[in-house]
N, C-alpha and C positions, 0 to 999 in steps of 0.2 A: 941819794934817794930822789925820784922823782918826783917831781910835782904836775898834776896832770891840768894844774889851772894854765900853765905856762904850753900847753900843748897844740895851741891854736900857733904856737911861733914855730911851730915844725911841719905846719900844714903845707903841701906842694901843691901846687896846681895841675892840678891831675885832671884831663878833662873839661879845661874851663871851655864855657859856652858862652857866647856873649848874644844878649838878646836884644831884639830891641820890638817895639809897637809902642803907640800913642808918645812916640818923640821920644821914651826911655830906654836906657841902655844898661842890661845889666850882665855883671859879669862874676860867676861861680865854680869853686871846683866842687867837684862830682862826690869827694870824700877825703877825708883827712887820711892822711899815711900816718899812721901809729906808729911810734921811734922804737930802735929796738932795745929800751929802759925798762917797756914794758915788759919785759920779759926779765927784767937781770931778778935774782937772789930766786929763781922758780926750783922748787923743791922738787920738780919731777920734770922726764921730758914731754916734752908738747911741741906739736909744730904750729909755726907764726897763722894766727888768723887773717884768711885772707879777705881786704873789702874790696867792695863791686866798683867797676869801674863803669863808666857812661859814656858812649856816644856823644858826639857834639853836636846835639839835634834839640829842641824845645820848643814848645808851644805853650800859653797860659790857657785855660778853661774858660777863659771871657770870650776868646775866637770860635769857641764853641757854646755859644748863649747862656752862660754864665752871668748872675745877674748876684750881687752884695750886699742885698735890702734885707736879708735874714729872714725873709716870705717864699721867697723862689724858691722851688724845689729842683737842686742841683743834680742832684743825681746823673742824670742823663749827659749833661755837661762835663761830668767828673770821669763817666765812662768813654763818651767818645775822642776824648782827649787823649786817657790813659790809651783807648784804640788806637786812634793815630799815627801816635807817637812809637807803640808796639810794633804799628807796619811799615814806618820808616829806619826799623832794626833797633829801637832803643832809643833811649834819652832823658831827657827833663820834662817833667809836667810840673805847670807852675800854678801856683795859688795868690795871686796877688793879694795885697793889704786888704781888707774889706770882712763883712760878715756874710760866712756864705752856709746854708742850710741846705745838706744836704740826706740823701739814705746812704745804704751801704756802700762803699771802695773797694773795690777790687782791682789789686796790685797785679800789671803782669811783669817776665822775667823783663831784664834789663829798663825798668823805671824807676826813675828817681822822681819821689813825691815831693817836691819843695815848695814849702810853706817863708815864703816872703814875712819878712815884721810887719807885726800886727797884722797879720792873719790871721781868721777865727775861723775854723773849720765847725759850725756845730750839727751834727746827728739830730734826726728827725725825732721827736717825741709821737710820733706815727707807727706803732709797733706792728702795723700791716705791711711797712715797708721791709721789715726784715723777715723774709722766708724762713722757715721751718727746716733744718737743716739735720744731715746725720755729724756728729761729731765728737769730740775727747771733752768732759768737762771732771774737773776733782779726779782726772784718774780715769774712770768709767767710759767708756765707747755708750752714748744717748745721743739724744737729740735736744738741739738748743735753738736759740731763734741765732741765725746769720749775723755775725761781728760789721761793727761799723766800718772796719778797716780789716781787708783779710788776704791770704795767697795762699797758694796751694800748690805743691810743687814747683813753685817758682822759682829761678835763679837771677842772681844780680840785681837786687833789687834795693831800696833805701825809701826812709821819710826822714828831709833833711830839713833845716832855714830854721826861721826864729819864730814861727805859728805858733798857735796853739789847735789842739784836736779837744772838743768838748763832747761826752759819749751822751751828754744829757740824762747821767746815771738815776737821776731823783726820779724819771717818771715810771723806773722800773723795779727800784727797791724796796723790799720791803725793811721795815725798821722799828729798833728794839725800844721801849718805852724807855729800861733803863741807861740807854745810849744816851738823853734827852734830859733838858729842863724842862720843871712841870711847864714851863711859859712856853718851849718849844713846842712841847708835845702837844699841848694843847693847840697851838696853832696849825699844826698838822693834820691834827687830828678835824679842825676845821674843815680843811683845803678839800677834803674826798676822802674816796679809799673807802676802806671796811679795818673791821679790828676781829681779831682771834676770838673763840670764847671766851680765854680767861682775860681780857682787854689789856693784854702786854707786849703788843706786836701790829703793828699797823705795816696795813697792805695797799697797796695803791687800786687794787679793781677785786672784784670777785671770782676770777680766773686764776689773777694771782694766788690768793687764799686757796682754792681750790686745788692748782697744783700742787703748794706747799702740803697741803692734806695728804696727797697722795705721793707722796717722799716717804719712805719710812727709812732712809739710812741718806744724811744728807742731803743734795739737792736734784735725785735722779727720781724721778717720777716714775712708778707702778702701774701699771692696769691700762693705762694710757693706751687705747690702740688703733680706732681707726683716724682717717685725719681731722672728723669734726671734734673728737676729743682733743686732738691735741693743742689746734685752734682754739679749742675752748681755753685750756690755758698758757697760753700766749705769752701773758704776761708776766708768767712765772719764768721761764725760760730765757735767762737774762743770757745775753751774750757775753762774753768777756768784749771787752775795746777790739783791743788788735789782736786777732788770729793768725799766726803765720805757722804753716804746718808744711814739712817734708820741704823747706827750703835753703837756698845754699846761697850763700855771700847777700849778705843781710847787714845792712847801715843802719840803726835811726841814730840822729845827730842833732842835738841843739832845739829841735820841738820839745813843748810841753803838753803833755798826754794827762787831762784830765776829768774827772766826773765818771766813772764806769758805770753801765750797769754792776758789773760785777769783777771780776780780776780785770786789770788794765792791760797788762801786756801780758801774752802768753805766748811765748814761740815754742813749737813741739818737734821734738824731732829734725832739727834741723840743724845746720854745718857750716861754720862761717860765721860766729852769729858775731857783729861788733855793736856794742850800744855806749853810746860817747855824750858826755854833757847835756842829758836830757834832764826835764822834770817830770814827777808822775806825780798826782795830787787827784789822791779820794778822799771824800770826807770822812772824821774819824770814825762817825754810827754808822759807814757804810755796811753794810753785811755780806761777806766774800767779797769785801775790797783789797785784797790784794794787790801790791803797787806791780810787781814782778816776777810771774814765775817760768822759771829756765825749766822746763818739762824734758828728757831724756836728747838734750842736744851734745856735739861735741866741737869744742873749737868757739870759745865764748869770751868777751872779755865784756868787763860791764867795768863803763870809767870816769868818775868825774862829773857822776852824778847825782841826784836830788830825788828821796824817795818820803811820800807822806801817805800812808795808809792807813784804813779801815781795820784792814788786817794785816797778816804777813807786809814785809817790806820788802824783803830781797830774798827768794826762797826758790829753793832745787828741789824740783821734782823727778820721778821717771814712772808713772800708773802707779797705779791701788788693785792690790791682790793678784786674782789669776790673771785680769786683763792685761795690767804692769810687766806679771814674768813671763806673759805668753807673747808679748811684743820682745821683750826681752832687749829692750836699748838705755843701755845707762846712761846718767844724764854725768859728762866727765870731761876734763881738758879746760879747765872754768877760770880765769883770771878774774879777780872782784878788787880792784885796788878805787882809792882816795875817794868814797863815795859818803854820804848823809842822809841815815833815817831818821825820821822826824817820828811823827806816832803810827803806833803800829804795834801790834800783835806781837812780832818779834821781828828786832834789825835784822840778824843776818838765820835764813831758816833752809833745816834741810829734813822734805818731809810735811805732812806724814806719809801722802805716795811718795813712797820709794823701792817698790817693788820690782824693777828693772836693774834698780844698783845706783848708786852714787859714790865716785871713785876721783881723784884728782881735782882735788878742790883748794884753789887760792885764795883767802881772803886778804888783803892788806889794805892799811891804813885807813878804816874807816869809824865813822862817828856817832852814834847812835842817841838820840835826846830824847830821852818820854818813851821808849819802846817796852809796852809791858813787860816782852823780855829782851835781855840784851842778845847771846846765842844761841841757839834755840834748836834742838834736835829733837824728832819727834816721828814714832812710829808706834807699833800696836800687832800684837798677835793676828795672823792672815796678811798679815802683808808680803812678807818674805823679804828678799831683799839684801844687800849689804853695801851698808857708809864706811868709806875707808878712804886711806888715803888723804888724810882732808889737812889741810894746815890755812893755821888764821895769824895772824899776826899786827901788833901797834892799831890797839882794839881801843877806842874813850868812850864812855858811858856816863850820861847821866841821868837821875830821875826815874830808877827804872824799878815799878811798884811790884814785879816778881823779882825772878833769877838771874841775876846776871849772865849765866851760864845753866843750861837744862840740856841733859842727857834722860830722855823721857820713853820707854818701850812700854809704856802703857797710856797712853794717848788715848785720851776717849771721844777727842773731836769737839770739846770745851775750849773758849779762850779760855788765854790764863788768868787764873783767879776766879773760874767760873767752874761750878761742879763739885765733886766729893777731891777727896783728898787722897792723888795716884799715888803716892807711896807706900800704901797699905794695902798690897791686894789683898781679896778675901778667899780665891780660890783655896782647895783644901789636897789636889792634884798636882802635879807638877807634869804638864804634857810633854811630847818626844818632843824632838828638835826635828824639822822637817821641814820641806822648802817654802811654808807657811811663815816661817820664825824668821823676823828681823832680824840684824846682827851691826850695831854700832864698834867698832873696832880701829887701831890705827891713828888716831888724831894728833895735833899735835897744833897744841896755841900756848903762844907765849904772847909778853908785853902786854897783857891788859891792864886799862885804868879804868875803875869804875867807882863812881861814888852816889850814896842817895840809892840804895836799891832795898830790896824784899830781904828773900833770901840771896846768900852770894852763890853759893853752887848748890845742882842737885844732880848727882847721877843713880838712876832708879831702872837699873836693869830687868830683863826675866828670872827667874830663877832656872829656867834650862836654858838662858843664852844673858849671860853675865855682858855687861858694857867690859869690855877690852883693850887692853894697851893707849889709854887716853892720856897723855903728856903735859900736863900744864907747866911752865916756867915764868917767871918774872910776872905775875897776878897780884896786882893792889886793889883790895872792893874796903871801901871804907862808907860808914855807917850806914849798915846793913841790918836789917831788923832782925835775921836770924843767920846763922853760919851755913858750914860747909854741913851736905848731907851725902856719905854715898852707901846706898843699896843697890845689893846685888855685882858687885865688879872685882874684875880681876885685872891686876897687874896695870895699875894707873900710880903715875908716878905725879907728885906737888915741889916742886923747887922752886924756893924763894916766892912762895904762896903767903900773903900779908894780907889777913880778914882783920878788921874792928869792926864789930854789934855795937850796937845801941842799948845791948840788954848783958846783964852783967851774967856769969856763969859758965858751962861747956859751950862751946861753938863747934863740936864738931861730932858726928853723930855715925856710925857705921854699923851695918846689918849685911851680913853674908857676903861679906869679902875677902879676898885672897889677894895676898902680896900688895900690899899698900907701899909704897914710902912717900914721906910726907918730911923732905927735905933729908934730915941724918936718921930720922927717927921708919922704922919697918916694921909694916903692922902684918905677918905670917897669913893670920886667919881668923876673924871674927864671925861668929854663927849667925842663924836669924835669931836673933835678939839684940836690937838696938843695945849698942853700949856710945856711952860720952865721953870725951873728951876735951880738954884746951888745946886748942887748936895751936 
């Protein structure tokens, strides 16, 4: 088995460019060649992701009046550089040590963004600096304000070196009272901003409050139409960090990506995508702090690295509802090995857009500490859609105050542990099956260790589209405050599945199942009416 801490001793020199100004001399490859380990024990075929190669060309941003005082407004410095460099056919754009404050980035094809140690890249708290843009946000084709870092059909591209990117997310989020000490809140609540009617949500400007007003399903603004409205809320229209849409052979390497406005890294659509030894770090009250979401790409490996979220940690998407199937690009071909979620909504998540499909999904060996939930699937009538194909494996958990495992088709857009209790619909219908209707299907996870959680499993299907052929094997959740639940599924197999509760009695609970087995023992058919079990 690999180890991908050891992966820096298989890196070639592909590309080095040696630089030199102000008497220094430095020398860098363009990007790490990935061994071919990463690929060994792959449950499907997949062709090898390929990373962007560089030109032997480089300029730093200081040659272009680049100044480190964390006052100068870099922008201009950061574009004519990235230009430059673009019309000498590609290359390096360098960020030397220093603090440098800039507006938005915009990547073209064949640049490599490299952030030198101790590098602090941080984003303007100037929210005039970011233009009003058309874009993909939660799924939905709206309008957002312009990512701090962004590309758009670009090819060959990377942000490499040991920097940091700061999105300056505090001066754009809004935040929940109960995220907070009363000492915090109260000091927040000091600083500015405005607060909600009911005073349990603090907003940095009255723009922001304003747009959130006019959301009525998540964070897509209503009524919004000419451009002084939209201006007007500005500040609602958080960007994600980094934007990278409809792009191909795509590095980040070794940066640390943190403070979002809102999701951190979001790549859509896009082919080639390699992301190697990064760290992503939003604070935990962030609100749609998402550390990482793979939106309907193919050809992905994500390796070796370090995830701390608000929300979501490491999470596949492909759109939400008609938008999702009318794009119609599954998000598939996905390697996730040796990686660590710290807090967060849920380690490893797929969903709740997933309206395009999600299909060929590898998880291995990764480590999840404090993640409300450990793995995490999640969708909702109107979305359509189908998860398949997915294998997780050599899974460790700790600390985790839900599910270690959720199979969830009634998602209502709550974290977990926040809201009514989806296990119990109330409808009194049961709708047709139609291209509306989710469908989780195909999984298959073994080797989990999990200890210190909620509940240990939940699977909570439709009742006209049951959870499917779900496989667990080799599964240790030890004290767990309630057991295994599953509603609504068919044909989900448990070998060598070992639950301990904390609470003495049945741990194991079924409502409208077909074909259980659960080691030697096969449960035929159980109705809707909850029945118990010892597990």
């Amino acid at each position: 088995m690999i180890t991908f801490n050891t992966l820096r001793h298989w890196i070639l020199s592909v590309g080095i460019t040696t630089l030199a100004w102000s008497g220094a001399t430095y020398a860098r490859a363009a990007s790490p060649v990935i061994p071919d380990e990463v690929y060994s024990n792959l449950p499907f075929q997949m062709a090898k992701v390929q990373q962007p190669i560089f030109p032997d060309h480089s300029r730093s941003i200081t040659e272009f009046g680049a100044v480190a005082d964390g006052i100068t407004l870099n922008t201009e410095a950061f574009a004519q550089t990235i230009e430059a460099v673009s019309q000498k056919g590609g290359g390096t754009v360098v960020v030397p040590a220093g603090l440098w404050l800039t507006g938005p980035i915009v990547l073209k094809s064949n640049i490599n963004l490299h952030l030198e140690e101790n590098a602090l890249v941080l984003f303007t708290a100037d929210h005039t600096q970011y233009p009003i843009i058309n874009t993909s946000f939660e799924g939905l084709e709206t309008r957002r304000c312009q990512s701090p870092i962004s590309a758009n059909g670009a090819e060959n591209i990377a942000i490499t070196g040991k920097g940091v990117m700061d999105g300056n997310g505090d001066t754009w989020r809004p935040v929940k009272k109960s995220k907070m000490t009363s000492t915090q809140w109260k000091k927040l609540v000091a600083s500015g901003g405005i607060l909600n009617e009911k005073g349990d949500m603090w907003y940095p400007s009255e723009g922001s409050l304003k747009g959130a007003n006019a959301c009525k399903e998540f964070n897509v603004p209503e009524g919004i139409e000419t451009e002084e409205e939209w201006n007007s809320i500005r500040d609602w229209l958080r960007p994600v960090l980094l934007s990278f849409i409809k792009c191909k052979k795509v590095m980040l390497e070794g940066v640390t990506f943190k403070n979002s406005p809102s999701w951190c890294l979001h790549p859509l659509s896009c082919e080639d995508l390699t992301i190697y030894n990064i760290s992503v770090s939003n604070p935990w009250y962030s609100q749609n702090g998402d550390a990482l979401d793979v939106e309907s790409c193919n050809r992905v490996l994500v390796l070796d690295s370090s995830f701390d979220a608000g929300d979501d940690g490491i999470c596949i998407k492909s759109g939400k509802d008609e938008s999702g199937r009318r794009r119609g690009e599954p998000c598939q071909n996905v390697i996730i090995r040796n990686n660590v979620v710290l807090h967060g909504h849920g380690g490893f998540v797929v969903g709740s857009e997933m309206s395009g499909g999600v299909k060929n999904i590898y998880v291995d060996n990764c480590t999840f500490l404090g993640t409300d939930v450990g793995l995490r699937f999640k969708s909702t009538r109107g979305r359509g859609g189908i998860v398949e194909n997915i294998h997780i494996s050599n899974i460790n958990m700790i600390n985790i105050p839900n599910e270690a495992l959720i199979f969830d088709l009634f998602y209502g857009g709550n974290a977990p542990g926040e809201g009514g209790d989806s296990n119990t619909p109330k409808e009194e219908t049961v709708p047709p099956v139609t291209e509306e209707t989710p469908a989780f299907r195909d999984i298959f996870i073994k080797n989990v260790t999990a200890k210190n959680v909620g509940r240990a499993i939940l699977f909570n299907g439709l009742p006209e589209m049951p959870i499917r052929n779900i496989f667990l094997e080799n599964v240790t959740i030890s004290d767990a405050k309630d057991g295994v639940t599953l509603n609504r599924s068919e044909n989900a197999t448990l070998k060598n599945v070992k639950i301990t509760t904390t609470n003495e009695g049945d741990n194991l609970k079924m409502m409208g199942v077909t074909n259980i087995t659960i080691d030697n023992k096969k449960y035929d058919k159980i109705g809707n009416k909850t029945e118990s079990y010892k597990f």
